[in-house]
DRENMIPA-294977 format. One record per residue (C-alpha): x, y, z; residue in one letter; residue number from 1. Coordinates in nm, 3 decimals. Example, Ala and Ser with C-alpha at 12.3 -4.5 7.8 and 13.67 -1.06 7.14 Angstrom:
2
+---------+---------+---------+----+-----+
:      px :      py :      pz : aa :   i :
+---------+---------+---------+----+-----+
:   1.230 :  -0.450 :   0.780 :  A :   1 :
:   1.367 :  -0.106 :   0.714 :  S :   2 :
+---------+---------+---------+----+-----+
This chain:
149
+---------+---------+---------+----+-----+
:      px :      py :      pz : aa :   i :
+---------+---------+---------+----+-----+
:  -7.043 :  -0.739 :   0.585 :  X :   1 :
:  -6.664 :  -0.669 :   0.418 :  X :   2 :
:  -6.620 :  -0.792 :   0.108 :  X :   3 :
:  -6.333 :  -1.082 :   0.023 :  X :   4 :
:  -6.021 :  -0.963 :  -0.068 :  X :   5 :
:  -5.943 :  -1.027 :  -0.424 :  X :   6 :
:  -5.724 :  -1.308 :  -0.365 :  X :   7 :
:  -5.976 :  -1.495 :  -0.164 :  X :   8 :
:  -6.277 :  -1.430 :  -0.423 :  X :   9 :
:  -5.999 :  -1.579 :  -0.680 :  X :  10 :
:  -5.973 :  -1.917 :  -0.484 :  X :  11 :
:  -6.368 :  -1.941 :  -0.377 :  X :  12 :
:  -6.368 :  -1.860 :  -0.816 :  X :  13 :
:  -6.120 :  -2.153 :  -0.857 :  X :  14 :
:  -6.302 :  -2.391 :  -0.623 :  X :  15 :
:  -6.576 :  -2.455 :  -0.819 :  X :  16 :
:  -6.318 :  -2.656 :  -1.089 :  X :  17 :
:  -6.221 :  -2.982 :  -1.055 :  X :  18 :
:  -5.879 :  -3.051 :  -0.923 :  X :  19 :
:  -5.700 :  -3.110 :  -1.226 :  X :  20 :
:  -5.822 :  -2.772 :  -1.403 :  X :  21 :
:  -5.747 :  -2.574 :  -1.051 :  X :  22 :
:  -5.381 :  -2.734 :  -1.070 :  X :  23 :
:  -5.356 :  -2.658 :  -1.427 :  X :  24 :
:  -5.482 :  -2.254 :  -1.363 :  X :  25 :
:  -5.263 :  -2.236 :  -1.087 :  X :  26 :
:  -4.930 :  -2.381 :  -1.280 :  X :  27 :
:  -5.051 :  -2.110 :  -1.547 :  X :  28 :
:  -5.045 :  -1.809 :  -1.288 :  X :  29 :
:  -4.764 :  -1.874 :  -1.151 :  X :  30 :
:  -4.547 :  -1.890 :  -1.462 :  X :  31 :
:  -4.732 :  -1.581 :  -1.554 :  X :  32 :
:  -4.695 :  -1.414 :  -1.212 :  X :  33 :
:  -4.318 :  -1.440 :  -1.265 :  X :  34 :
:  -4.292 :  -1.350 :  -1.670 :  X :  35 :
:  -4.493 :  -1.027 :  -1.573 :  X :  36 :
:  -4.430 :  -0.917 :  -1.215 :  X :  37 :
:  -4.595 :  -0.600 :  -1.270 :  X :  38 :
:  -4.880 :  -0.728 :  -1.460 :  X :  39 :
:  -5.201 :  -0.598 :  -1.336 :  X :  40 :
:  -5.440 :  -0.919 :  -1.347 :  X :  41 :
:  -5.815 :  -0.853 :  -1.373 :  X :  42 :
:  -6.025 :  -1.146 :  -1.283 :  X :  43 :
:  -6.375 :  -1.190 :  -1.492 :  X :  44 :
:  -6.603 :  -1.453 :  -1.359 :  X :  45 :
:  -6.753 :  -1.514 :  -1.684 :  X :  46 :
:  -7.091 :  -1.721 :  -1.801 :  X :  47 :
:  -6.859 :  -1.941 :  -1.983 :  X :  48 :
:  -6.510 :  -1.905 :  -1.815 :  X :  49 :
:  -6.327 :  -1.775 :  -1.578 :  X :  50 :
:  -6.055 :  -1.515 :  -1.718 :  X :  51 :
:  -5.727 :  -1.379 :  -1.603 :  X :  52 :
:  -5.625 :  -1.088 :  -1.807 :  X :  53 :
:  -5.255 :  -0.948 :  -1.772 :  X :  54 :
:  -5.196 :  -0.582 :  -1.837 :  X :  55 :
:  -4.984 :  -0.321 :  -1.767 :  X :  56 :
:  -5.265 :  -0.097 :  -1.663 :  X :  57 :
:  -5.610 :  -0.108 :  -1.517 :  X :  58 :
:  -5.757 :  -0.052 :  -1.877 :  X :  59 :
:  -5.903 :  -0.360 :  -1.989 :  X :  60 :
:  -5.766 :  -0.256 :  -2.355 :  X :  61 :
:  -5.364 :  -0.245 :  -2.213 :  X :  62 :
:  -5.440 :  -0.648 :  -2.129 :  X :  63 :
:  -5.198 :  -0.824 :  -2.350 :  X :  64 :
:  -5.312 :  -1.230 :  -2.273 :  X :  65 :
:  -5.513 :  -1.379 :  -2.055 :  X :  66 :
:  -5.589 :  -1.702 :  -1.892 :  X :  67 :
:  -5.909 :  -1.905 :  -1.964 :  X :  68 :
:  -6.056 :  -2.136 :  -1.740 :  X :  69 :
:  -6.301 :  -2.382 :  -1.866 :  X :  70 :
:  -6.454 :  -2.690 :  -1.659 :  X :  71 :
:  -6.257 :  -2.949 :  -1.909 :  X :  72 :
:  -5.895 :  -2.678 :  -2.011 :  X :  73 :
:  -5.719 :  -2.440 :  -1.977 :  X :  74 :
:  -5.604 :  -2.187 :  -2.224 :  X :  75 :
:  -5.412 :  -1.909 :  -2.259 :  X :  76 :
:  -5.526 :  -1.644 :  -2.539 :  X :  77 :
:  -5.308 :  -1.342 :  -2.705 :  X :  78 :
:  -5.581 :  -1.029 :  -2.713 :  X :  79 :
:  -5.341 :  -0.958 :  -3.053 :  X :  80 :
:  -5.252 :  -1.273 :  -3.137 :  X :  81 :
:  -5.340 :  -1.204 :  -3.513 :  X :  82 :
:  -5.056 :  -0.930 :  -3.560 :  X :  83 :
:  -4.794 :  -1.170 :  -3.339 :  X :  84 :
:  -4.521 :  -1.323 :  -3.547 :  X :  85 :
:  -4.549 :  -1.726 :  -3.464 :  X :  86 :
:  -4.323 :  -1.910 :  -3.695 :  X :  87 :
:  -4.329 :  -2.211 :  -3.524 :  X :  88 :
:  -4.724 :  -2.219 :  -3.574 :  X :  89 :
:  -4.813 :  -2.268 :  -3.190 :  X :  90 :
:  -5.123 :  -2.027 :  -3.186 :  X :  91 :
:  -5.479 :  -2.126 :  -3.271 :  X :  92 :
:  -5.763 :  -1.961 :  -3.366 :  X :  93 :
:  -5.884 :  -1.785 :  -3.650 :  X :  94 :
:  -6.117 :  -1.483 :  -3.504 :  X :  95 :
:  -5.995 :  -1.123 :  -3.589 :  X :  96 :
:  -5.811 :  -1.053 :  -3.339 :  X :  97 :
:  -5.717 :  -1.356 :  -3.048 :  X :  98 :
:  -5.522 :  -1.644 :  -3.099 :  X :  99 :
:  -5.484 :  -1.892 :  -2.809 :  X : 100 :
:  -5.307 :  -2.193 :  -2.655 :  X : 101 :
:  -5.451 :  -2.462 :  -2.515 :  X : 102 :
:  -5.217 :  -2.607 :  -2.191 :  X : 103 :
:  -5.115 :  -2.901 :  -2.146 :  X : 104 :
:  -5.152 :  -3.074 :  -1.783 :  X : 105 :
:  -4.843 :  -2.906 :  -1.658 :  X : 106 :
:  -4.862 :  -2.594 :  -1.842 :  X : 107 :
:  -4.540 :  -2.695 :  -1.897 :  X : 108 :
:  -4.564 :  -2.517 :  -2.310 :  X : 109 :
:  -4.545 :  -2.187 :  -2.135 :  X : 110 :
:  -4.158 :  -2.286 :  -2.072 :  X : 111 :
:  -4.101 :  -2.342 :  -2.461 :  X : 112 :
:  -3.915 :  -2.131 :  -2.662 :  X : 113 :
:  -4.172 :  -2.067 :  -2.875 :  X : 114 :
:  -4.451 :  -1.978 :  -2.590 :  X : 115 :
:  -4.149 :  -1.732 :  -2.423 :  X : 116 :
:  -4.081 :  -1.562 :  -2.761 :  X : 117 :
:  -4.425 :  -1.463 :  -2.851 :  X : 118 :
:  -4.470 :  -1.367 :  -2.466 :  X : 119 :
:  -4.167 :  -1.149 :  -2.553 :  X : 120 :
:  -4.369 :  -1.011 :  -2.906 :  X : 121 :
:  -4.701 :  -0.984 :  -2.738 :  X : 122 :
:  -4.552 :  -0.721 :  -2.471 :  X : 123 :
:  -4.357 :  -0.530 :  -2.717 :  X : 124 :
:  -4.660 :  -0.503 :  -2.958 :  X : 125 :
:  -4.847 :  -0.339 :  -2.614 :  X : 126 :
:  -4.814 :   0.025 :  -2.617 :  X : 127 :
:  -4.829 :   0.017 :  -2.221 :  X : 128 :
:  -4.484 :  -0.064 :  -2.024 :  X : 129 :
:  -4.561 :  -0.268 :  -1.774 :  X : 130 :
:  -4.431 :  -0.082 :  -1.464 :  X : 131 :
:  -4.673 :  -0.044 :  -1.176 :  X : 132 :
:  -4.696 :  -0.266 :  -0.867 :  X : 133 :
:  -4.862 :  -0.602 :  -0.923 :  X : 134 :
:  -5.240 :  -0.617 :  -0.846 :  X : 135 :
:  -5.493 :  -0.836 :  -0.863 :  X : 136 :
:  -5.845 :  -0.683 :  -0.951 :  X : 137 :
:  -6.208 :  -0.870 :  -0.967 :  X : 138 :
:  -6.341 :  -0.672 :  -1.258 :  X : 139 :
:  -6.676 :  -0.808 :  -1.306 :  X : 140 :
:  -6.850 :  -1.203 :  -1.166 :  X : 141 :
:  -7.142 :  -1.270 :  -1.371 :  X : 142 :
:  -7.469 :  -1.337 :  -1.189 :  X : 143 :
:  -7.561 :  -1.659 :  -1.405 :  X : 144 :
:  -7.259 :  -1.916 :  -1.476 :  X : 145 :
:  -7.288 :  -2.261 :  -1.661 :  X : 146 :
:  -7.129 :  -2.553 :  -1.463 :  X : 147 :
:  -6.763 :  -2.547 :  -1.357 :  X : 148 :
:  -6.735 :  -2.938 :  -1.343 :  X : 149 :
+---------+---------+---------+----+-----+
């Protein structure tokens, strides 16, 4: 038996949300897709979430954000968030390192100046250009998941 290809694993991943959260994800990527059209994004199918990471590598540790998928939001989280400069007070959080933003039902903050500048900080405090051919990698699916809905 062949195994999925990663974009198909993605959608069965995504199928298991409600509508409204898959729309929501899928609003997310795409304004993602085209900010980082060389972003490597590695797909975790977590016991709490489902994560997109964006890097400019295959190293987990290059991944500059990433996109969280809960069964009730969606989020997007700066790995570095802590060190990013965010005058305009948009991140949450308070853990050492990862700030994030919760999305509204268009993911239409991702389009606001302040979400595109600290886009713009979070790559430039990266030490990896992001150069390569976009790819999407499954990177790990966890055996035991809670609900999606």
């Amino acid at each position: 038996m062949t195994t999925p290809s990663p974009s198909r694993q993605l959608n069965t991943f995504l199928a298991r949300f409600s509508p409204e959260i898959v729309a929501l994800a899928t609003a997310a990527r795409a304004k993602l897709r085209t900010r980082f059209p060389r972003a490597i994004e590695m797909v975790y199918d977590n016991y709490n979430a489902l994560v997109i990471g964006y890097s400019p590598s295959e190293r987990p540790s290059d991944a500059i954000l990433s996109v969280v998928i809960y069964p009730k939001r969606v989020s997007v989280c700066f790995l570095q968030g802590k060190h990013l400069p965010d005058p305009d007070r948009v991140l949450q959080g308070t853990g050492n390192q990862v700030r994030f933003v919760r999305l509204d039902a268009r993911a239409a903050i991702l389009d606001t100046a302040p979400l595109k500048a600290l886009l713009s900080e979070a790559v430039a405090f990266g030490d990896t250009p992001f150069a390569g051919p976009r790819q999407l990698v499954i990177r790990a699916i966890s055996k035991k998941q809670r609900p999606r809905r």
